[in-house]
Backbone as CSV, one residue per row, in Angstrom:
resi,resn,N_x,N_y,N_z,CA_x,CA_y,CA_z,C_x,C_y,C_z
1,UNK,-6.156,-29.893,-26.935,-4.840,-29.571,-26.419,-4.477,-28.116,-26.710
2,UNK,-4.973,-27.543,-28.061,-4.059,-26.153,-28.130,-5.147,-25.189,-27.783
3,UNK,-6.529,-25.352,-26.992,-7.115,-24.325,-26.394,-6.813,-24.236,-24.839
4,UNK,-6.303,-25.434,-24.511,-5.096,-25.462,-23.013,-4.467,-24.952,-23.155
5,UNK,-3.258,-24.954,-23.954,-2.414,-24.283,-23.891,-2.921,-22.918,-24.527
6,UNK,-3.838,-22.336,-24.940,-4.098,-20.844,-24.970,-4.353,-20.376,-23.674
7,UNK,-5.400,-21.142,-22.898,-5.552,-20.506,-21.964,-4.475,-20.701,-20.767
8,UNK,-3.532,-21.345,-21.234,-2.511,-21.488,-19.832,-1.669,-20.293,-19.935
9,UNK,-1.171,-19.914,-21.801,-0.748,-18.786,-22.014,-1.460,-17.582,-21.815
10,UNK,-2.734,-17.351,-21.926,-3.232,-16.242,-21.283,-3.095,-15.816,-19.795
11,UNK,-2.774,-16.947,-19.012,-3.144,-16.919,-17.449,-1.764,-16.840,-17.159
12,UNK,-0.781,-16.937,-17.813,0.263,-16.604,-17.589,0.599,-15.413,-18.133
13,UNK,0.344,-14.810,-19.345,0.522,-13.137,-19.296,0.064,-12.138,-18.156
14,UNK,-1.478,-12.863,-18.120,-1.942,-11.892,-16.709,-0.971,-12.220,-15.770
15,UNK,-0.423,-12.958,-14.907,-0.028,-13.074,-14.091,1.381,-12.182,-14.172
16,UNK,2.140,-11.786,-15.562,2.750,-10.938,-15.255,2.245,-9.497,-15.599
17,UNK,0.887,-9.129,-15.977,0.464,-7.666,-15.272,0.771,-7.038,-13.880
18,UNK,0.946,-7.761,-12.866,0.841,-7.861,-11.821,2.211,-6.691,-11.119
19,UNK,2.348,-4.939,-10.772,3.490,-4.442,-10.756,3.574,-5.169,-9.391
20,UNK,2.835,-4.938,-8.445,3.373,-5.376,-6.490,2.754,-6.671,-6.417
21,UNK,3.530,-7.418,-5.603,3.107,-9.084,-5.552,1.246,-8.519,-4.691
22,UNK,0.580,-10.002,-4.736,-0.162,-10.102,-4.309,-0.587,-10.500,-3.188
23,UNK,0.767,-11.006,-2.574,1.052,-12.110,-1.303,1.787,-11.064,-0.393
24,UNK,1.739,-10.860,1.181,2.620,-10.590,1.800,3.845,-11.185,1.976
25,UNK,4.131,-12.311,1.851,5.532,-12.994,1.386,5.634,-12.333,0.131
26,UNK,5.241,-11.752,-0.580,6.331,-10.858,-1.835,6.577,-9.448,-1.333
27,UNK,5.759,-9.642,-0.363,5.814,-8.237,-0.327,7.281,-6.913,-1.071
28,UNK,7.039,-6.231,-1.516,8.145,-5.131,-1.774,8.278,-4.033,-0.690
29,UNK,9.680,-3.799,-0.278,10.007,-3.007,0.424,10.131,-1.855,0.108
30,UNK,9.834,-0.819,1.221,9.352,0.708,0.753,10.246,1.234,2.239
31,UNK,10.734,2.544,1.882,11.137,3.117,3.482,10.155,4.290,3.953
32,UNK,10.534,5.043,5.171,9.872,5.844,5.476,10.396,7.437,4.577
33,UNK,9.516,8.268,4.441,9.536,9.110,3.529,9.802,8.889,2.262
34,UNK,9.128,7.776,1.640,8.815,7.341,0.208,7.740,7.221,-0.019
35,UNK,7.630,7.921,-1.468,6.611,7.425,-2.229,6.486,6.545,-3.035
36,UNK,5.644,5.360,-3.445,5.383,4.961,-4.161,4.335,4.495,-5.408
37,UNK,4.615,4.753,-6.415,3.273,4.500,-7.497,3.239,3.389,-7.740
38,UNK,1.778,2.583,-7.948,1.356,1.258,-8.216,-0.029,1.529,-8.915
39,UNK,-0.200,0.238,-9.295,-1.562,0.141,-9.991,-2.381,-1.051,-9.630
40,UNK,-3.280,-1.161,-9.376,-4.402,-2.183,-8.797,-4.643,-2.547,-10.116
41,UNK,-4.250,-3.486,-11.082,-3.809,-4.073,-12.366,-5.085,-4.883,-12.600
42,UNK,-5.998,-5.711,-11.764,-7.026,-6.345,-12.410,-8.141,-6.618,-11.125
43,UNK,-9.473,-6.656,-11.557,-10.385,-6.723,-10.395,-9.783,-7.888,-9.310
44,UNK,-9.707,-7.432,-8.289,-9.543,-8.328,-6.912,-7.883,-8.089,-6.818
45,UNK,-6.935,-7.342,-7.970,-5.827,-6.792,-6.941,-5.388,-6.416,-5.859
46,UNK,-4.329,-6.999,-4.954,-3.864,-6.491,-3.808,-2.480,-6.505,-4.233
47,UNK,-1.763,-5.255,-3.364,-0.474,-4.936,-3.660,0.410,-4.066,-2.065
48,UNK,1.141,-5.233,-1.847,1.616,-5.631,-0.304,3.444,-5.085,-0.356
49,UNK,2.889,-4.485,0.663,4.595,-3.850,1.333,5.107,-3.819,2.213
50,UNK,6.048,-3.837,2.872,6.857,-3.997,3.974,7.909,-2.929,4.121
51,UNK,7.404,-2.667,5.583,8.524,-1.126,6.073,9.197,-1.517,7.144
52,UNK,10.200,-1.499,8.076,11.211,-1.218,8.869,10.306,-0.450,9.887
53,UNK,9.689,-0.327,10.800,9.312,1.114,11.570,10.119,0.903,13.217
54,UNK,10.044,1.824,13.594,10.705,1.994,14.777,9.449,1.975,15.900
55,UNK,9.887,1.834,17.264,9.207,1.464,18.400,8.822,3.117,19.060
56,UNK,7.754,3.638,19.076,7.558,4.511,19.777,7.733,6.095,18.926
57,UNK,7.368,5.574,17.552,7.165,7.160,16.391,6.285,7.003,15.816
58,UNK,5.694,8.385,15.612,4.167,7.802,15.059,4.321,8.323,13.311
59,UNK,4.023,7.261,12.823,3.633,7.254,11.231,2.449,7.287,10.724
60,UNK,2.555,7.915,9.709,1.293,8.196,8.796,1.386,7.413,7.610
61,UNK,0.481,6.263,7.619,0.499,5.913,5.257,-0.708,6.463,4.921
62,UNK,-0.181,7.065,4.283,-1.755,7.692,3.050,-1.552,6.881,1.786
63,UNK,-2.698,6.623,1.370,-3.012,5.997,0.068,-3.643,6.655,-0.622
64,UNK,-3.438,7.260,-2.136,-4.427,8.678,-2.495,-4.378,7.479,-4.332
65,UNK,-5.338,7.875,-4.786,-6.062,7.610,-6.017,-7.024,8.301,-6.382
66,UNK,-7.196,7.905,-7.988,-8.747,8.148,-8.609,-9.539,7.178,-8.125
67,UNK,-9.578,6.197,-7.579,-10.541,5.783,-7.446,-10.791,5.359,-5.489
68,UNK,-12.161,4.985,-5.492,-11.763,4.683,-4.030,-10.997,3.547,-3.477
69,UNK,-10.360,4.027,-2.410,-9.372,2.842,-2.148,-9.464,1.974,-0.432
70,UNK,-8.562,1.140,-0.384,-8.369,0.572,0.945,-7.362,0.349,1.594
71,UNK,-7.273,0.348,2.319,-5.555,0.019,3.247,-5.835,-0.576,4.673
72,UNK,-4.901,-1.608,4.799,-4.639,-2.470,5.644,-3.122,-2.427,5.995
73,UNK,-3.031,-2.280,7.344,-1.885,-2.709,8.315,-1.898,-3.521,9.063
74,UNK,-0.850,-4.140,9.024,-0.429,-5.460,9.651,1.316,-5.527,10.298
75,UNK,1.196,-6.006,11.192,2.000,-6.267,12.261,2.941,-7.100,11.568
76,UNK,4.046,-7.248,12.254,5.516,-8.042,11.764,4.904,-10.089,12.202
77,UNK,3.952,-9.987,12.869,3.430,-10.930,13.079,2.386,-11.626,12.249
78,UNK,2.115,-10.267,11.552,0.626,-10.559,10.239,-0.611,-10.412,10.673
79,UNK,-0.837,-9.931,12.195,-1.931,-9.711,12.916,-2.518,-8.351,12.194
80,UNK,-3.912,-8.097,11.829,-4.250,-6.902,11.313,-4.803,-5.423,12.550
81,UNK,-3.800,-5.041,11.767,-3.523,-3.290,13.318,-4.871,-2.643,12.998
82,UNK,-5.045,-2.150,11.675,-5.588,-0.939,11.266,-6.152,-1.112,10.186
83,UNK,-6.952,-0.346,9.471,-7.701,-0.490,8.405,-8.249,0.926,8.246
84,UNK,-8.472,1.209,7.015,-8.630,2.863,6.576,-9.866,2.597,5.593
85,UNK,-10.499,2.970,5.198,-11.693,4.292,3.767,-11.939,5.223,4.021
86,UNK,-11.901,6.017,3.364,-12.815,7.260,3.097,-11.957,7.862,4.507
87,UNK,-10.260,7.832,4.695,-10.171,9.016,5.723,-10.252,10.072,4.899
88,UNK,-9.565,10.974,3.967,-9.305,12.051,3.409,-10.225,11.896,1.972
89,UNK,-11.635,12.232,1.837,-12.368,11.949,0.387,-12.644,10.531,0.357
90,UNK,-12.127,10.206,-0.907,-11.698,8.566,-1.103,-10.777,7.908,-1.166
91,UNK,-10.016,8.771,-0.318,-8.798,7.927,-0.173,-8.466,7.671,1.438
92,UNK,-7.090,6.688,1.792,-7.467,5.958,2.433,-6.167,6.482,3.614
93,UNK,-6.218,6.363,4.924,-5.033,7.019,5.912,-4.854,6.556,7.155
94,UNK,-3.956,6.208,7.570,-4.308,4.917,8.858,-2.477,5.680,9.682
95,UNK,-2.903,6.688,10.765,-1.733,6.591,11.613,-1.416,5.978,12.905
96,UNK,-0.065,5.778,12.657,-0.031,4.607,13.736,1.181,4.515,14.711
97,UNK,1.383,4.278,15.967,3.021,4.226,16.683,3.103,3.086,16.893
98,UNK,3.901,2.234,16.677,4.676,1.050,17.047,4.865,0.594,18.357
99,UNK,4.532,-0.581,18.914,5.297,-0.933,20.570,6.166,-1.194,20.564
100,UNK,6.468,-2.051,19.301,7.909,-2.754,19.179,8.754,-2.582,17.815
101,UNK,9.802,-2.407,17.610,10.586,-2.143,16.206,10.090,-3.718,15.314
102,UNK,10.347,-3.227,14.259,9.990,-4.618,12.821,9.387,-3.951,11.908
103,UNK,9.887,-5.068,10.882,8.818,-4.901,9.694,7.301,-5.126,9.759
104,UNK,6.620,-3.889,9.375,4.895,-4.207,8.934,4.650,-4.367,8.123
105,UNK,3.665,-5.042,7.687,2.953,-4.928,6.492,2.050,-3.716,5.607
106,UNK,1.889,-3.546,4.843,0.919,-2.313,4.214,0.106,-3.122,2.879
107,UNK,-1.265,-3.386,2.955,-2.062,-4.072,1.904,-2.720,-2.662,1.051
108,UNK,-2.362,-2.103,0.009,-3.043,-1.263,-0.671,-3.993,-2.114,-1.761
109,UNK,-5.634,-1.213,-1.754,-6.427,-2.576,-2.718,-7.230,-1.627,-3.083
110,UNK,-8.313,-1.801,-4.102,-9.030,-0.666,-4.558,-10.521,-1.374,-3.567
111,UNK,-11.413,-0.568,-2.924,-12.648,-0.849,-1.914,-13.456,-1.988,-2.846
112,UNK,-13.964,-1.068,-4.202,-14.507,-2.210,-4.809,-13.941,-3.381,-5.944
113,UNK,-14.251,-4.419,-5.766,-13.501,-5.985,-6.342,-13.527,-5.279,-7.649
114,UNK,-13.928,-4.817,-8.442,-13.628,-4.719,-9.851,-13.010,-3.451,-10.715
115,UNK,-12.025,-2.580,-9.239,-12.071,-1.745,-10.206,-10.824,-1.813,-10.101
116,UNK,-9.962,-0.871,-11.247,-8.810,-0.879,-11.573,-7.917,0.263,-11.296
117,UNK,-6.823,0.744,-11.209,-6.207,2.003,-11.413,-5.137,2.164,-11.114
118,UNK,-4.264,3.704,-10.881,-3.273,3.640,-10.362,-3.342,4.541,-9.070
119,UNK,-2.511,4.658,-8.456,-2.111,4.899,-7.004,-0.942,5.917,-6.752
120,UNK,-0.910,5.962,-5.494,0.288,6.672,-4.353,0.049,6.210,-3.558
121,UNK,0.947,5.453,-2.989,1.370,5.129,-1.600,2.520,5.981,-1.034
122,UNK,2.506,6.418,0.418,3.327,7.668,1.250,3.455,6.897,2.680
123,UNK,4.682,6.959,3.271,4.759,6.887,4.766,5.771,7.755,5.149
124,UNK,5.114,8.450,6.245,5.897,9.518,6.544,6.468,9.518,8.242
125,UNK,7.122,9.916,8.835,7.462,9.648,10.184,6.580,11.187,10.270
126,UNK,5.774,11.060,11.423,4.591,12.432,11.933,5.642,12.965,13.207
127,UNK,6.186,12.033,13.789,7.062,12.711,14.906,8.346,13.533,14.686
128,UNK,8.280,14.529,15.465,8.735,15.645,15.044,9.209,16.243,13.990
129,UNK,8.262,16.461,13.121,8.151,16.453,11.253,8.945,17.933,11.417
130,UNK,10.196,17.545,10.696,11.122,18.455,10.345,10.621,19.396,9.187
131,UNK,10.679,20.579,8.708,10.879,21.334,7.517,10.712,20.497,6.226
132,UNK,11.465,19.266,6.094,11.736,18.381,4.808,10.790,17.807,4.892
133,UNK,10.269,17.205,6.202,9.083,16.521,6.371,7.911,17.283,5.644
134,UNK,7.551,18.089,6.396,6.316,19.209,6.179,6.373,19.569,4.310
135,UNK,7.555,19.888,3.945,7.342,19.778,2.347,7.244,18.677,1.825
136,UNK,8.077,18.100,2.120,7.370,16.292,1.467,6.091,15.990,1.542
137,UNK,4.874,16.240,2.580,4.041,15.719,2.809,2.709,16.762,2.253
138,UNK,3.499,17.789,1.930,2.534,18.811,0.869,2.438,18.702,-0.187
139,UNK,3.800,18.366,-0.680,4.221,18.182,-2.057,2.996,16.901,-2.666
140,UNK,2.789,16.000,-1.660,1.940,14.981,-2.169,0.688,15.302,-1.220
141,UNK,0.228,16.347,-1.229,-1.273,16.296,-0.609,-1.450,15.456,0.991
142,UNK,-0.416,15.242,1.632,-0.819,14.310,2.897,-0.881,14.983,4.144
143,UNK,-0.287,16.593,3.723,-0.009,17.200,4.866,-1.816,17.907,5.097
């Protein structure tokens, strides 16, 4: 009985390592011209987000790390749009215009199952990238 309950308590600490859910139903919401830092917390991490985008502007997500990474987009439907490696080095960049307004999905994951680290996630609106735009997107290497 009390090596059950060790390991139920272990599997429950890991489970709160975890900073971004693992599920697109948790997904955490992010807007456009944000950044966000995360960490791919244990081999086979995924860490899922959801944006607002508009119908007919084209966006950029870059995903930049130490290590190599992956990215997946997905539709307000959950259908998979896009998929990125190795656009910029080893990191990962998938631009895209919308047909229709909604929330998408964004799956940030590290390429290989066992590795760990931390991150930047960026979405930027590319259409008609204002001044603020263009420094924002330098400021973090995307421009």
């Amino acid at each position: 009985m009390t090596l059950r309950f060790l390991l139920f308590a272990i599997s429950a600490l890991l489970a709160l390592a975890d900073d971004y859910s693992s599920s697109i139903g948790g997904a955490f919401t992010i807007t456009v011209h944000q950044t966000v830092n995360g960490v791919i917390d244990y081999a086979g991490d995924l860490d899922y987000f959801g944006i607002s985008l508009l119908a007919s502007r084209t966006y950029q997500i870059t995903l930049q790390s130490t290590f190599d990474n992956f990215l997946k987009f997905f539709s307000p439907t959950l259908s998979l749009l896009s998929s990125s490696d190795d656009a910029i080095g080893r990191n990962a960049q998938i631009t895209w215009t919308p047909s229709t307004p909604g929330v998408y999905y964004i799956e940030a994951r590290a390429l290989g199952t066992s590795t760990t680290g931390s991150y930047t996630l960026g979405v930027v609106d590319r259409t008609a990238c204002s001044a603020t735009c263009t420094s924002f997107l330098r400021m973090f290497g995307f421009y």
